[in-house]
N, C-alpha and C positions, 0 to 999 in steps of 0.2 A: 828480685828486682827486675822489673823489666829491663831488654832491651829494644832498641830503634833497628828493625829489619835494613837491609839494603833492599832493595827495587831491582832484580837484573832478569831480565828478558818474561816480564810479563808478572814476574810473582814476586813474595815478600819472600827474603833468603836472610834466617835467622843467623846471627854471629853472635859471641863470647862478648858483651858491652864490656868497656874499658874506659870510656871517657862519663864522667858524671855529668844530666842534666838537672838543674836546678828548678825552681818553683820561686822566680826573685821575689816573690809576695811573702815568699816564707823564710824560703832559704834553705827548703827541706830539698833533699836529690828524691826524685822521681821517675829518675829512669836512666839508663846507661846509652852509651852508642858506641856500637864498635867501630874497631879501626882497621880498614881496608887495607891485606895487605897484598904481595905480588901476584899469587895465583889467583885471587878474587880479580885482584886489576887486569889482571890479563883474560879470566876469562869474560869481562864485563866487555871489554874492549872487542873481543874476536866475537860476543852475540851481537854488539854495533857494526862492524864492520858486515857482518853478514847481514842483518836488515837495513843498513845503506842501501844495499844493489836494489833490492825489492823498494827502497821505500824513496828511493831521489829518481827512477823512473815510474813514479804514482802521478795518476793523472791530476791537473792541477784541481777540480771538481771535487775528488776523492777528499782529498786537504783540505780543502775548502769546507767540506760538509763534516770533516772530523772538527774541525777550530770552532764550527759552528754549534756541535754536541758537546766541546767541553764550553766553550761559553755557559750553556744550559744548566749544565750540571754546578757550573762553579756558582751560578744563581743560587742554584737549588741548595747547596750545603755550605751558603754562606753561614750560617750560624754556627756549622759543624764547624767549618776554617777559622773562624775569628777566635772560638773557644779551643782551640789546638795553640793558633797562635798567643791568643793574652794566658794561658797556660806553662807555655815556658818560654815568652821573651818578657810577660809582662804588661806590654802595652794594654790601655783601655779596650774594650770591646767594640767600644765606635771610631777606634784609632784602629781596630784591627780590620775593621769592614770598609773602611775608605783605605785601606791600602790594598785591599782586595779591589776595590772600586776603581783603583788605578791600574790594578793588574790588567782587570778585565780592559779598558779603553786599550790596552794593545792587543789582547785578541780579538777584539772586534778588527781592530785593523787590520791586521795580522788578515782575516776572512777576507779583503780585500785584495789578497796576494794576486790573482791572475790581472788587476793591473799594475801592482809595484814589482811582479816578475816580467812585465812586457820587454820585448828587445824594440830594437830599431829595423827599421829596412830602407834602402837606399837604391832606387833602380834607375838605370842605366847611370850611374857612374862614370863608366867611359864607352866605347863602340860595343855593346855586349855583353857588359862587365855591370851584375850588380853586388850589394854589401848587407849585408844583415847579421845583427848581434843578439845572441840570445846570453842567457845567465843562468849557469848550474850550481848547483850546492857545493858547497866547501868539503865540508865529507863531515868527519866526526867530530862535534864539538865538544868543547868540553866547559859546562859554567861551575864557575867558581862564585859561589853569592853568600851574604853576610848574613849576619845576624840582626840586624836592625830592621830588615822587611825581605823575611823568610818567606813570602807566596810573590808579593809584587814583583821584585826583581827576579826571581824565579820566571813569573810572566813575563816583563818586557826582553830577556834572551829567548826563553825559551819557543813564544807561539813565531818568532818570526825566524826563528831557525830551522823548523821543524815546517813550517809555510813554505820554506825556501828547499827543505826537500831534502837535508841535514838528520844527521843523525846524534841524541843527544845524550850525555852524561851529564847529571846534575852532581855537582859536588859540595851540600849548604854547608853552611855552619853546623859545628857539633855543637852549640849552643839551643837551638829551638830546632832539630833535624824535623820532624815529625811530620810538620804538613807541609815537605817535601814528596814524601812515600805516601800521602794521599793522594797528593798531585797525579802523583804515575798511575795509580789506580783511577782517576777517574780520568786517565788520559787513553788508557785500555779500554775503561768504559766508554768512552766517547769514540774509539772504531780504531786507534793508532794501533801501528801491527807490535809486536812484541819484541820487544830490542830497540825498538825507533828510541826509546826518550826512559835511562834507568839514571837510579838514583846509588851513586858509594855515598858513605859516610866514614870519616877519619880527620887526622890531623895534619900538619904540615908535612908529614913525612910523605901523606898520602899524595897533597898536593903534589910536590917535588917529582912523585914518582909517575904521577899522569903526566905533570908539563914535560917532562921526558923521551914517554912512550913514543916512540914510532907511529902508531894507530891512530893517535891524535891529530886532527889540522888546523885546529884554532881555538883557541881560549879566550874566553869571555870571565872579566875579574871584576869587583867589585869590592871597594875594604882600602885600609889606611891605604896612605902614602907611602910609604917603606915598603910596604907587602906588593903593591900594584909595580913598582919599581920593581922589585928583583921579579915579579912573576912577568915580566916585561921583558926584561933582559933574561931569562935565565929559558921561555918559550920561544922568542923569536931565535934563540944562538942554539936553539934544540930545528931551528926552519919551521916554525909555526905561526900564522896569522893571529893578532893579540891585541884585544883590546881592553886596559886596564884601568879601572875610576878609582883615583885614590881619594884623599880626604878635600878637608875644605875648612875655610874657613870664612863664614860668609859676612857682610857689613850688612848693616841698612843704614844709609845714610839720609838723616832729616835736618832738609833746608827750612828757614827761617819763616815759610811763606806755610807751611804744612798745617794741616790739619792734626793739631797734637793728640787729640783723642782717638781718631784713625789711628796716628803712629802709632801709640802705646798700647790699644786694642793688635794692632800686628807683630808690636814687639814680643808682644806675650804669646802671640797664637802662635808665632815661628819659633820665639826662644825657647817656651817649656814645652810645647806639646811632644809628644814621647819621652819625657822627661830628656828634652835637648839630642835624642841617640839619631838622630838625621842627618843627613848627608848635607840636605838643602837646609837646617834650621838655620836660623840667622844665633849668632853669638859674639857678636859687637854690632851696638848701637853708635854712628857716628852721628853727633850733636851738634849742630853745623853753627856760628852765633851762639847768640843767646838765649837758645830754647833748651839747653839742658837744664837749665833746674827744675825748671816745669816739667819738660819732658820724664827726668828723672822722677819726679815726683807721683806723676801721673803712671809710670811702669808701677814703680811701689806700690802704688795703694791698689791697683792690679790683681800683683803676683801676693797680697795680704788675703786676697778672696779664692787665691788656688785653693782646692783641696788634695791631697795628694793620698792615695790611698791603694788598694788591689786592683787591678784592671779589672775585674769580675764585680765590684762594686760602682753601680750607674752613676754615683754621688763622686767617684775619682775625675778629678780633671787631668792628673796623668797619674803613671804608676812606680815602679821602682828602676834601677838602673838592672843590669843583663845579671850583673856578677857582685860579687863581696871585694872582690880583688878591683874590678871597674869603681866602685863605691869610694872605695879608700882612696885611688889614683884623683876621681873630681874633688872628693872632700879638700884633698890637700892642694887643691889650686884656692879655694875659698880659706884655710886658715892661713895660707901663707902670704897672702893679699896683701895685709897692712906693714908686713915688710919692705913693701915694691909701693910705700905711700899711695897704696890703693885703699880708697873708701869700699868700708861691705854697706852699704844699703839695706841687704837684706841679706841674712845668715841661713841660709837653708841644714846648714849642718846641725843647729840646734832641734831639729826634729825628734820627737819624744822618741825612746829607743823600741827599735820594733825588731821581730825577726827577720825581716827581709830587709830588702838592700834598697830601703827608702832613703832621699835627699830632697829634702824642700826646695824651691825655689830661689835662686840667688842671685845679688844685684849687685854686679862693682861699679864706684863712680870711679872718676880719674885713671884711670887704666891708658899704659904711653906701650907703644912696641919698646920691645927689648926685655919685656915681662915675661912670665911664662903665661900670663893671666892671659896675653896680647899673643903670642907666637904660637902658642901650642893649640893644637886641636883637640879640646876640652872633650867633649862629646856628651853632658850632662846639662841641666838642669842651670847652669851658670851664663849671666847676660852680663857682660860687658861694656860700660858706654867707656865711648871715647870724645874729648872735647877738643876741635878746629875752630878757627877760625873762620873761614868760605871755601866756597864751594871747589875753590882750586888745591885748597888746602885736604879736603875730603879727597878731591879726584887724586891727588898722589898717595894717600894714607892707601886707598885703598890696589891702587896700580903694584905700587911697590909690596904687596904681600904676594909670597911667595905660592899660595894658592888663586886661583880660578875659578872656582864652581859656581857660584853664585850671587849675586848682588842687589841691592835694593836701591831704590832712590825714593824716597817721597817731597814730596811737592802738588805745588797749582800750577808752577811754572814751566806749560809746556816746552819751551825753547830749553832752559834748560834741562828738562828730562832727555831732551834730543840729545842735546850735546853730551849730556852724561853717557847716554845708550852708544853715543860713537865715540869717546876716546875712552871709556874702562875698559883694561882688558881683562877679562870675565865673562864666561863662557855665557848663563845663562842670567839674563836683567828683569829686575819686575820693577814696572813704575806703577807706582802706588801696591803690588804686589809682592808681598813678602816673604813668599815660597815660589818661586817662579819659576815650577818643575813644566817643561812647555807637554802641551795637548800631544798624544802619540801620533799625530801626522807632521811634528814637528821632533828631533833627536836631542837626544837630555847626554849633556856633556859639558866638560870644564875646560878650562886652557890650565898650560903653566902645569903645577906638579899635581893640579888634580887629575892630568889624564895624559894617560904615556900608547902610544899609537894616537893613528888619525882619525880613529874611527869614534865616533860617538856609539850610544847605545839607544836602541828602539827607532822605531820610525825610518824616513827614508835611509839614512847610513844604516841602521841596523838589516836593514834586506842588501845593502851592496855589503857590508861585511861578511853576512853569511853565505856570496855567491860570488863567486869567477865567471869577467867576463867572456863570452867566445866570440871571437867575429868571424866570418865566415865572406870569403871573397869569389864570386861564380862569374864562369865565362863558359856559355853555351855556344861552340860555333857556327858556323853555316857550315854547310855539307859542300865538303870537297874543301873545306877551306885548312891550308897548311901556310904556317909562317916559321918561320927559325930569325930567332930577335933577340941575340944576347945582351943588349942595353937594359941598362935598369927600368923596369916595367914606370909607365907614367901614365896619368890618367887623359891627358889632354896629346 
């Protein structure tokens, strides 16, 4: 049986697999990934720490011209990536190259580093006295990224921490590790010195044992709410800089004035595509009036024309869920529905029985919080609608959930998409936009318990989180000039 190499300073370094990777189209294991333990971590740590010194005083040019080779490259073996990833996460093949498509928009940006590294300068300040701030690298990072988009978010930590002049450990999931350890090789290929940017592979234990370490300066997390929480609290009380995106649970809320065929066209593009495993998918419909029955109607006959199949078959509109254990946990949010006088609309669980970890399409009507259908974060193939009243009735449904990541509004009615856009609190808003993941000159983050630190991820906050600032305050005298002035220095 194969195993999933680790990435440390330059090469693949074979280890004993112990965790099983699956094949969720089949269900067969296809491969192992070992688990990183102290002397691995420690000496991955001590090849970072030694290509820091060489690699956060590299001319910014140098970076520049490497983000620009792996761009290249990651063009170049997109097919090879996509088929790594719909391989063992799953996902469609054109689900897997639009997330590579997202990857890449933050290394392009990322290539724009010598001006989102710019300082400020401030001359004459006061008699002689000028001020200038430059921004250095954090030092060793460390990314912790999920299994749901094993290259993209790999991208949006990695090209602007490594831009910023950071040194990097990728820590994926043991779920799809693989075009991780591609990544590092064509990140070698593309000029990065050797140590800049390795990849462990392991479990929570390994986790724990990095948010720890001494060597480490900042963690970058991605992954439930629970996880993001303790790896929050458990890095910052270790003195590390941490920024963690937990879960979400998103609305899309349709006012009475909408275009219903739009709505339901995005209900289905946000709620099934990756068979629902997204951070940003929408998983409750709010029905604002009287347009849910239509509305419901109109998802229905939809999500009747999915086909749901192997991501390596063009005819799949999506593909199976991660795991047999994932599979069973969404199943039983849909059988247990009509307990909680939840209507099924549409039973995805009746899906003819296959080897792998397939789940049709599913529709609840009537879904009230308090449910687990309404509380919990599903992360499957399961849409939700909920029925309000107006538009103020929607703006608390959705205030009062205890996540933040994302939100929808559709409507004609400009004023009120304003009003919505400024009193939800909800990190990132689409009007008429159903996945409202913002363009990488703009930072993708949640309020509330989707994100624990200040910092968002990618984009402008993503270059101040991977650098401290320095200010630097200058006074050149005149010659012969001596003063003794023990008052608190003042500028005026």
């Amino acid at each position: 049986m194969q195993s999933i190499p680790h990435f440390i300073n330059g090469v693949r370094v074979d280890a004993p697999g112990e965790l099983p990777i699956h094949n969720p189209a089949t269900g067969q294991v296809i491969a192992q990934v070992p688990v990183a333990r102290a002397d691995v971590i420690a000496r991955a740590l001590d090849v970072s720490r030694e290509a820091l010194t060489t690699w956060r005083a590299s001319s910014l040019s140098r970076r520049t011209q490497v983000l620009f080779a792996l761009r290249q490259l990651l063009v170049q073996h997109e097919d090879e990536l996509a088929a790594i990833i719909t391989r063992e996460h799953g996902k469609t093949l054109a689900d897997a190259k639009g997330e590579l498509a997202r990857g890449l928009e933050n290394v392009e940006y990322a290539c724009g580093l010598s001006e989102h590294l710019k300082g400020d300068f401030s001359d004459q300040v006061a008699d002689g006295v000028d001020v200038h701030s430059v921004r250095e690298p954090v030092g060793v990072v460390l990314a912790i990224t999920p299994f749901n988009f094993p290259i993209m978010v790999p991208l949006w930590m990695c090209a602007n921490a490594l831009a910023s002049g950071n040194a990097v450990i990728l820590k994926p999931s043991e779920k799809d590790p693989s075009v991780s350890v591609r990544l590092g090789e064509l990140l070698r290929e593309a000029g990065l010195p050797d140590g800049v940017f390795q990849v462990l592979h392991g479990n929570a234990t390994t986790v724990e044992a990095l948010l720890e370490h001494p060597g480490v300066d900042a963690v970058s997390f991605v992954g439930s709410t629970p996880i993001a929480r303790s790896v929050h609290a458990r890095a910052t009380a270790a003195g590390k800089r941490v920024q963690a995106l937990g879960g979400a649970k998103n609305h899309m809320v349709v006012l009475p004035d909408a275009d219903l065929d739009v709505a339901a066209d995005a209900a289905i593009n946000a709620g099934y595509g990756s068979a629902g495993e997204r951070c940003m998918a929408i998983s409750v419909v709010v029905a604002v009036g009287d347009v849910a029955d239509a509305l419901v109607a109109k998802i229905a006959e939809r999500a009747d024309r999915l086909r749901v199949g192997a991501g390596d078959d063009p005819t799949s509109d999506f593909g199976p869920l991660i795991s047999a254990e994932h599979l069973a946990r969404v199943r039983g949010y849909v059988t247990s529905a009509p307990r909680d006088a939840i209507t099924v609309v549409r039973d995805g669980t009746t899906i003819e029985p296959s080897e792998g970890y397939f789940l049709g399409p599913c529709l609840l009507d009537h879904v009230q919080p308090g449910t687990p259908a309404y509380d919990d974060e599903i992360f499957g193939p399961v849409l939700s609608v909920v029925r309000v009243d107006n538009f103020d009735e929607a703006l608390r449904l959705v205030n009062a959930n205890p996540y933040g990541n994302g939100v929808a509004i559709f409507t004609r009615d400009g004023n009120a998409a304003r009003l919505f856009a400024k009193r939800v609190t909800v990190g990132m808003i689409g009007v008429n936009v159903p996945i409202p993941v913002p363009v990488s000159a703009y930072s993708f983050g949640g309020w509330k318990s989707s994100l624990f630190g200040h910092a968002h991820i990618y984009g402008p906050e993503g270059f101040a989180f991977y650098t401290r600032a320095k200010v630097i305050t200058t006074r050149w005298p005149q010659p012969s000039e001596t003063q003794i002035d023990l008052g608190f220095p003042r500028t005026r």
